[in-house]
N, C-alpha and C positions, 0 to 999 in steps of 0.2 A: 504494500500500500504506500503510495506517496503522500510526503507530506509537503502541506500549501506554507511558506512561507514568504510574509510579507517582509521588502528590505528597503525601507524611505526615511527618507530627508525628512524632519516635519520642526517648526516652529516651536515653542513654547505652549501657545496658545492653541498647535494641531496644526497649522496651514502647512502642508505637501504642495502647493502651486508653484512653479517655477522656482525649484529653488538652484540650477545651474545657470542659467544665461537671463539678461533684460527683456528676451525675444522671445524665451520657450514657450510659456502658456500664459497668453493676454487673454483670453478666454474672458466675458463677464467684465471686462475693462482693468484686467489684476497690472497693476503697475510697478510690482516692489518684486520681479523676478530678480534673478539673481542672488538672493536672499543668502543661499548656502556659500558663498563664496567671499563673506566677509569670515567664512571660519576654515579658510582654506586647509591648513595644517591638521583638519579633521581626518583628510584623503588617506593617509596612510595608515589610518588607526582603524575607521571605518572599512576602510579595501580589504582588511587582515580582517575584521569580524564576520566580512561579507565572503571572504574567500572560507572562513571555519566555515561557515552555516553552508554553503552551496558541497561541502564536502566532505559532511555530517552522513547519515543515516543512508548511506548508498550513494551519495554523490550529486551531481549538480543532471538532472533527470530533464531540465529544458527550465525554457522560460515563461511565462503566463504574462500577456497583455492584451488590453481592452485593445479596441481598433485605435484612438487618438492617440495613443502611448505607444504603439507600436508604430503608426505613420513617420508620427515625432522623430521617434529613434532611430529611426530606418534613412529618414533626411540629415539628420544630422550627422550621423557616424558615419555615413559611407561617404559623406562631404567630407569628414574631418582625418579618418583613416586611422594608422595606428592598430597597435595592439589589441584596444576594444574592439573594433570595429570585426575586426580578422575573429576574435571569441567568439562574438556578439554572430557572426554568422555562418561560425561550425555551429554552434550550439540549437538542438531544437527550440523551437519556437509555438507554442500554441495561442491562438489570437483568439478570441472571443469576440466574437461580431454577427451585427446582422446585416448588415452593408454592402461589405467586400464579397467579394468573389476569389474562388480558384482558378488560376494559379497565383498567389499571393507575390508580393514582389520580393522579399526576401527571402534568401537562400537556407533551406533547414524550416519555412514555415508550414502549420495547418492551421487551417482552420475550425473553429470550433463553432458550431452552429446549434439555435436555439435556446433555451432556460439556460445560461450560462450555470446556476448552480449546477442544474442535472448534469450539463458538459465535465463539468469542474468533477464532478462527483466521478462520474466513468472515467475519466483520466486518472482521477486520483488512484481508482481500484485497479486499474490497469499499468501502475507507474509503481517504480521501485525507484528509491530518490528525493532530492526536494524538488519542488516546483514554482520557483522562485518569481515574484511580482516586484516589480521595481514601477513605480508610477501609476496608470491603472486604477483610482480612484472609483469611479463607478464600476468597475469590477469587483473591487476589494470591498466595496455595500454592499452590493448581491451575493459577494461568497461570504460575509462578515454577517449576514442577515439567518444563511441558512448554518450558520456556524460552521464550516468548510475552511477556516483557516487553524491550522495549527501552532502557529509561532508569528512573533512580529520583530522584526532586527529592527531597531527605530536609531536613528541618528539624529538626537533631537539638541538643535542648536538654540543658543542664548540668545532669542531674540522673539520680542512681539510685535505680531503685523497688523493686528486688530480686524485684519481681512483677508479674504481667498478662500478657496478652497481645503476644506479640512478633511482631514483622512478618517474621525470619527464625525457619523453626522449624526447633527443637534437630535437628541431626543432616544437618539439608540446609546441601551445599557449592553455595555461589554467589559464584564470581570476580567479582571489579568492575573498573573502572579508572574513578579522577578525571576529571573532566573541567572541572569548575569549583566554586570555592569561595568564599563570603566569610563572614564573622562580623560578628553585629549587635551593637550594644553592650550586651545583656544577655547575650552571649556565644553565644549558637544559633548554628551552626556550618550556613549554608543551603549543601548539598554536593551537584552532578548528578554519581552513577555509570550506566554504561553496563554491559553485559555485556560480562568481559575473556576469554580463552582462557587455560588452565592453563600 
C-alpha cells in the first residue's frame, strides 16, 4: 500500500500560494509570491527532509499533482533545466484532472480520471512507496476530506501574509500529531505530522 504524503512550503498563518517566484501563482490577485525565498538557506535542510521522506517506506513511488500544479511545473522546469528538471521527468507522474487529455505533455505522466479521492484510493492500493504532493492545493482538500493522506512534510516559514491560498481550508478539523522536527537557521520550522485520533 502506498502512502500519500504531502511536502509544502506554507506560511505561518497556512498560505502555500506562490511561495518560489513573484510570477508563480497570481491566481485571485495573490501579490506577495515569492514569499519562501526570503528564507533561502531553508533549501538544504528542507531538500534532506524531503529526500528522507520520498525514501522512506519503499521509496519515492511517483509524484501526485492536481492539473495547475502540474502545468506550473512542467513550464517552469523544462524552461529552467538542471538536475530537477532531469528527476522531475524520470520520475512517475500521476495528474488528477478533468480537463487534460492523453497523451499528457510530460515524460513519465498518467492521468488520473474522475473522484480524485476514488483515483487516489486505487493508486494508493496498487502502489508500494510514497506518493508525494508538492503544491496541489485542491487536490490535497479532496484527499485531506476523505482522509487519504498519510503524513504532511510542512516547511513552514516565519512569516504572515494575512492572504492567499491556504493548505488547511477554513472550517475543516484535521488532528495531527508531531513526529519530527528541526529548524534551519533562517528559522523554517521543517515539521513531519501524521494523522492523530480526537
Amino acid at each position: 500500500m502506498g502512502r500519500v504524503v504531502v511536502m509544502n512550503h506554507v506560511t505561518l498563518d497556512g498560505v502555500m500560494q506562490g511561495p518560489g517566484r513573484p510570477d508563480e501563482d497570481t491566481r485571485g490577485g495573490f501579490v506577495q509570491g515569492g514569499w519562501g525565498r526570503r528564507s533561502t538557506t531553508a533549501g538544504d535542510a528542507a531538500g534532506e527532509a524531503m529526500g528522507q521522506r520520498m525514501s522512506a517506506g519503499g521509496g519515492l513511488a511517483g509524484w501526485l499533482f492536481g492539473r495547475w500544479t502540474y502545468e506550473q511545473l512542467l513550464t517552469h522546469w523544462n524552461n529552467q533545466g538542471g538536475p530537477f528538471k532531469e528527476a522531475l521527468n524520470k520520475t512517475p507522474k500521476f495528474v488528477v484532472s478533468k480537463t487534460l487529455d492523453e497523451p499528457l505533455a510530460w515524460p513519465n505522466s498518467s492521468l488520473l480520471r474522475g473522484d480524485p479521492a476514488d483515483a487516489v484510493q486505487t493508486l494508493k492500493a496498487q502502489t508500494r512507496g510514497v506518493l508525494a504532493i508538492m503544491g496541489s492545493g485542491e487536490l490535497i482538500g479532496a484527499l485531506m476530506a476523505a482522509d487519504l493522506i498519510d503524513e504532511y512534510l510542512l516547511m513552514i516559514h516565519p512569516i504572515v501574509l494575512g492572504a492567499g491560498r491556504r493548505l488547511f481550508p477554513e472550517g475543516k478539523r484535521v488532528p495531527l500529531r508531531l513526529t519530527t522536527s528541526t529548524t534551519s537557521p533562517t528559522g523554517v520550522l521543517i515539521a513531519t505530522y501524521e494523522p492523530a485520533t480526537d
